[in-house]
MARBA-3410 file (N, C-alpha, C, O; in Angstrom, 1 decimal):
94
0.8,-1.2,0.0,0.0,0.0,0.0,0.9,1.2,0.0,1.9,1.1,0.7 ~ 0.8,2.0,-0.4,1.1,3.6,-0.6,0.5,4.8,-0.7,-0.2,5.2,-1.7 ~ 0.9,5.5,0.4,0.0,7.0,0.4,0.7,7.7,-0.2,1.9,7.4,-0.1 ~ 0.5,8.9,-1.3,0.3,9.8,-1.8,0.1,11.3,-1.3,-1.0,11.8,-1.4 ~ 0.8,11.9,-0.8,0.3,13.4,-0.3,0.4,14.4,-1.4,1.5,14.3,-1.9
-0.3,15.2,-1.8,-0.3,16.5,-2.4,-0.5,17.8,-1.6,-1.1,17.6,-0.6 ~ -0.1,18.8,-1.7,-0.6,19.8,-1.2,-0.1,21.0,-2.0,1.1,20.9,-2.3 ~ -1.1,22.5,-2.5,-0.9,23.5,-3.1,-1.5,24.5,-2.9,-2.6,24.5,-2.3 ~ -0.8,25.6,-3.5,-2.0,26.8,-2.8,-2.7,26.9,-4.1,-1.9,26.9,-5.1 ~ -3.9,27.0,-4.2,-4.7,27.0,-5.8,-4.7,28.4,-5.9,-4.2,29.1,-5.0
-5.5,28.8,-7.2,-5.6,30.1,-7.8,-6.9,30.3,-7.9,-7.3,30.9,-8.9 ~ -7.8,29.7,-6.9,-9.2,30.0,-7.1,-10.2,29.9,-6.0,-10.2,28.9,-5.2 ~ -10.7,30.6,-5.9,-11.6,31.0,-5.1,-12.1,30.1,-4.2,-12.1,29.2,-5.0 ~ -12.6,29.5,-2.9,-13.1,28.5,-2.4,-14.3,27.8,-3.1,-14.4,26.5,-3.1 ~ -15.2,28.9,-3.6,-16.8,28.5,-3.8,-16.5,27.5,-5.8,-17.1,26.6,-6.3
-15.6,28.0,-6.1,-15.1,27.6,-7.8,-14.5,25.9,-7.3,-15.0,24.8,-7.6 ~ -12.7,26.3,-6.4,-12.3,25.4,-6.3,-13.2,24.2,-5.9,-13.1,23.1,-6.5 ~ -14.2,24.2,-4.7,-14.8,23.2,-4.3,-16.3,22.9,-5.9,-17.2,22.1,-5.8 ~ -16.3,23.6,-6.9,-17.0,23.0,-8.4,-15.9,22.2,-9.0,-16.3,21.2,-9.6 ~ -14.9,22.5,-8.9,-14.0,21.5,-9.5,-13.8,20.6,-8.8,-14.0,19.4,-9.2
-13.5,20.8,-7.7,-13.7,19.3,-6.9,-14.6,18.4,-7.0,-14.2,17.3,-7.0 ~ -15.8,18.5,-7.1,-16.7,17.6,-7.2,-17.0,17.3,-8.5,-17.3,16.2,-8.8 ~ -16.9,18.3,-9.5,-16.6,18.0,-11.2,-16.0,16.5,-11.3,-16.3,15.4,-11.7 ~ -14.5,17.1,-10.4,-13.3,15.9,-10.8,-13.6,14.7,-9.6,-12.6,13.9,-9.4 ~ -14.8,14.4,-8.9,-14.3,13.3,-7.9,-14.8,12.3,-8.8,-14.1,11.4,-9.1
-16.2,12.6,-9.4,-16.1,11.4,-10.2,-15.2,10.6,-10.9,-15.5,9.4,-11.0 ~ -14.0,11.1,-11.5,-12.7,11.2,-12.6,-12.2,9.7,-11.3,-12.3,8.5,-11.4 ~ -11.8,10.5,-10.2,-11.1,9.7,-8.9,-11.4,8.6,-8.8,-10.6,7.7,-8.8 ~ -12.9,8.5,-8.7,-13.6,7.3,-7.8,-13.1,6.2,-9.4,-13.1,5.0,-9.1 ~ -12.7,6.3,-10.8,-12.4,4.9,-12.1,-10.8,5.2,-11.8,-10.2,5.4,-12.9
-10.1,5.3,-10.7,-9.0,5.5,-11.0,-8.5,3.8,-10.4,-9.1,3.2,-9.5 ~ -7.6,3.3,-10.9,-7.6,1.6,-10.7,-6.6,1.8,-9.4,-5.8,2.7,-9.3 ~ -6.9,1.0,-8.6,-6.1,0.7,-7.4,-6.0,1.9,-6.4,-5.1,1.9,-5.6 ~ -7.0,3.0,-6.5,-7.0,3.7,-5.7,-8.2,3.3,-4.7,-9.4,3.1,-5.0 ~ -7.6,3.3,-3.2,-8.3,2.9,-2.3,-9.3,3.9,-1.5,-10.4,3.4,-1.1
-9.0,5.1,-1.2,-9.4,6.3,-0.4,-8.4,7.5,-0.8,-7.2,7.6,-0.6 ~ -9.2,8.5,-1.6,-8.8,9.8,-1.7,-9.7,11.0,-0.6,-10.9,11.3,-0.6 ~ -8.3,11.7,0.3,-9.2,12.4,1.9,-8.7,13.6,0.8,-7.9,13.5,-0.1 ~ -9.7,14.9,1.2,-9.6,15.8,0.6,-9.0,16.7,1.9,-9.6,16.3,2.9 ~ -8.2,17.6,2.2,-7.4,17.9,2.8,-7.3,19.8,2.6,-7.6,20.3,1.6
-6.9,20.6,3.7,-6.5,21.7,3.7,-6.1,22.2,5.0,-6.6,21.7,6.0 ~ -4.8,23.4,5.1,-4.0,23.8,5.5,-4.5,25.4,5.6,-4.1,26.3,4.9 ~ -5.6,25.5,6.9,-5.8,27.3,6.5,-4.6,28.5,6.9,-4.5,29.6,6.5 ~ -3.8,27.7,8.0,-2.6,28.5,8.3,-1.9,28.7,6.8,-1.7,29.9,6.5 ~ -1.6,27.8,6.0,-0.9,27.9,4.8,-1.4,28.2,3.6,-0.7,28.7,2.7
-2.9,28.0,3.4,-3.8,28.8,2.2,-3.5,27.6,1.3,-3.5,27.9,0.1 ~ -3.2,26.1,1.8,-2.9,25.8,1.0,-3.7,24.1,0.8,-3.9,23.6,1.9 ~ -3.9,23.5,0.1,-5.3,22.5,-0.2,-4.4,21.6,-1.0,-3.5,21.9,-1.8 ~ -5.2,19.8,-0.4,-5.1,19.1,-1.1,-5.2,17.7,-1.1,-6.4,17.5,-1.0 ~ -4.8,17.2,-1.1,-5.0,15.6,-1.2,-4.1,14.5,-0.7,-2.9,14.5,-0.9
-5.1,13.2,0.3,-3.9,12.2,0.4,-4.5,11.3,-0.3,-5.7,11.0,-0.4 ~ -3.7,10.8,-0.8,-4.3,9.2,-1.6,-3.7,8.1,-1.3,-2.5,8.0,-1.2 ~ -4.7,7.0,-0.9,-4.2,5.7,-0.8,-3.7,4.2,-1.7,-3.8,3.1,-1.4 ~ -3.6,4.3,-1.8,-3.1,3.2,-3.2,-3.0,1.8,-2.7,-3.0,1.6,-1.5 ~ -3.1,0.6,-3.8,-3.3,-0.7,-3.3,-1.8,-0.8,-3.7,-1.3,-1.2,-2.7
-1.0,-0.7,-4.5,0.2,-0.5,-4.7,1.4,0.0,-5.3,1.0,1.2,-5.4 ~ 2.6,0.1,-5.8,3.2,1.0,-6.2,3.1,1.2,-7.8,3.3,2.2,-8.5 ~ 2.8,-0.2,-7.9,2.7,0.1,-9.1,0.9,0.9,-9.4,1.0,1.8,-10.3 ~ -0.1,0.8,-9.1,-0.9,1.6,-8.5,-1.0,2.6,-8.7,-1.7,3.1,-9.6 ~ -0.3,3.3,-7.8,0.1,4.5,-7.5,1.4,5.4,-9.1,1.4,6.5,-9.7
2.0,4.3,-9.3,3.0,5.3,-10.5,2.0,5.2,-11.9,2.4,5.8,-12.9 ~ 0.6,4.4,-12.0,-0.1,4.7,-13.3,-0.4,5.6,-13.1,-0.2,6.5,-13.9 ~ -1.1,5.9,-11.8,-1.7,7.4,-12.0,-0.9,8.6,-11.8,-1.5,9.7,-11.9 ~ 0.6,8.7,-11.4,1.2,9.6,-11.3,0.9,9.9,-12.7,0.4,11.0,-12.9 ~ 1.0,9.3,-13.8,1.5,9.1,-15.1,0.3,9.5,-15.9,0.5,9.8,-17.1
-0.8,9.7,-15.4,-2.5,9.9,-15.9,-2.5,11.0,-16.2,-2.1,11.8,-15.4 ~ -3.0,11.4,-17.3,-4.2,12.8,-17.8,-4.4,13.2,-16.7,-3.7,14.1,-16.4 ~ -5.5,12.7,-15.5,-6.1,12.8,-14.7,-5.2,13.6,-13.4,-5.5,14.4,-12.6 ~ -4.1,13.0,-13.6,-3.0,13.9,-12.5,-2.5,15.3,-13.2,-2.8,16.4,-12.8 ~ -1.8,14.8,-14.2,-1.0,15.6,-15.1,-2.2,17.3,-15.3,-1.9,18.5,-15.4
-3.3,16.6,-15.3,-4.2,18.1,-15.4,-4.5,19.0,-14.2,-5.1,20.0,-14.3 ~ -3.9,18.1,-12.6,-4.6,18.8,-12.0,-3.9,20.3,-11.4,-4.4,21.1,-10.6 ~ -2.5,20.4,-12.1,-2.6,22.0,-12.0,-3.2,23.2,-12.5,-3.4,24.3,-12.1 ~ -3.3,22.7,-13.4,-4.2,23.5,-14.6,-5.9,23.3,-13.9,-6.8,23.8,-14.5 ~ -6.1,22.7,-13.1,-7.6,22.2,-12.9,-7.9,23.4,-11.8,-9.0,24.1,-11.8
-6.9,23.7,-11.0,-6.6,23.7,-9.5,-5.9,25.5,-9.2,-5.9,26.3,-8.3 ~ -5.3,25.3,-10.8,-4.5,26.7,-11.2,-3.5,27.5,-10.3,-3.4,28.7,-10.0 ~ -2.4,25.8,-9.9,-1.6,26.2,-8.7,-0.7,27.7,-8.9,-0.3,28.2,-9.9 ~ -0.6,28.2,-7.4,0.0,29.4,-7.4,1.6,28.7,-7.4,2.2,29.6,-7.9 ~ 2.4,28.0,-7.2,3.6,27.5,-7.1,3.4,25.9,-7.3,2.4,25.3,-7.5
4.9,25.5,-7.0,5.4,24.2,-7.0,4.5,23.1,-6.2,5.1,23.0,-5.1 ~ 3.6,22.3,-6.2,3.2,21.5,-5.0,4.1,21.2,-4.4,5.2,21.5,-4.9 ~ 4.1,20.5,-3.2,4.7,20.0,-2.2,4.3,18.5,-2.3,3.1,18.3,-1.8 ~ 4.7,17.8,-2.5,4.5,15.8,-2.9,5.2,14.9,-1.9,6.4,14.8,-2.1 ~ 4.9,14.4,-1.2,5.0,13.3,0.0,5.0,12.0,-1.0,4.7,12.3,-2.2
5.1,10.9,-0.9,5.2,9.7,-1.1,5.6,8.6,-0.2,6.8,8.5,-0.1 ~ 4.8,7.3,0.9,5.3,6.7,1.9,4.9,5.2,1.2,4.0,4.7,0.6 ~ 5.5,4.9,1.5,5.0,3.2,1.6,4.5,3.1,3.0,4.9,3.8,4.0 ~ 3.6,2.1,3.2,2.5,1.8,4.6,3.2,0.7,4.9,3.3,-0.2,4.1 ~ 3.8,0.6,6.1,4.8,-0.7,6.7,3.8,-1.7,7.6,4.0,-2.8,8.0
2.7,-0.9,7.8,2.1,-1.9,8.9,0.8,-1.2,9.0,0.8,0.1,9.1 ~ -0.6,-2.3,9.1,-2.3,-1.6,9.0,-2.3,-1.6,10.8,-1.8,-2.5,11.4 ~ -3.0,-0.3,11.5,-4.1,-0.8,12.5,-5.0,-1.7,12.5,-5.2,-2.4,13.5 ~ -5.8,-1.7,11.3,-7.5,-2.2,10.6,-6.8,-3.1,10.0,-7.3,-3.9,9.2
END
């Protein structure tokens, strides 16, 4: 298993960004081997985003690799560089 962290400051509005969000969850929910996408934000930092769970690495590197990723600055209309975490899960509670 492998989590996924994103995080960015977008270029749009709250009331816009959260229409694209829900535009694009449907996109998420056919994405193969993705287990749980938490939608995420940072109001100290102004900055919003995503963890994803993955069933595995290979999993996880199709969709790095997807339209579906690849668009989401442009979707999102980041003000800078995201910030990208990547962990492998060594061990479940559940």
């Amino acid at each position: 298993m492998e989590v996924y962290i994103l995080l960015f400051r977008p270029g749009l509005p709250l009331d816009e960004l959260m229409k694209v969000s829900n535009t694009r969850r449907e996109l998420f929910k056919e994405v193969k081997g993705l287990v749980q996408k938490y939608y995420i934000s940072d109001t100290e930092s102004d900055r919003v985003g995503g963890v994803y769970i993955f069933d595995s690495k290979e999993s996880l590197d199709a969709f790095k690799n997807s339209e579906l990723s690849k668009s989401t600055a442009d979707a999102y209309r980041f003000q800078d560089d995201p910030e990208i975490k990547i962990f492998s899960v060594s061990s479940l509670l559940r």
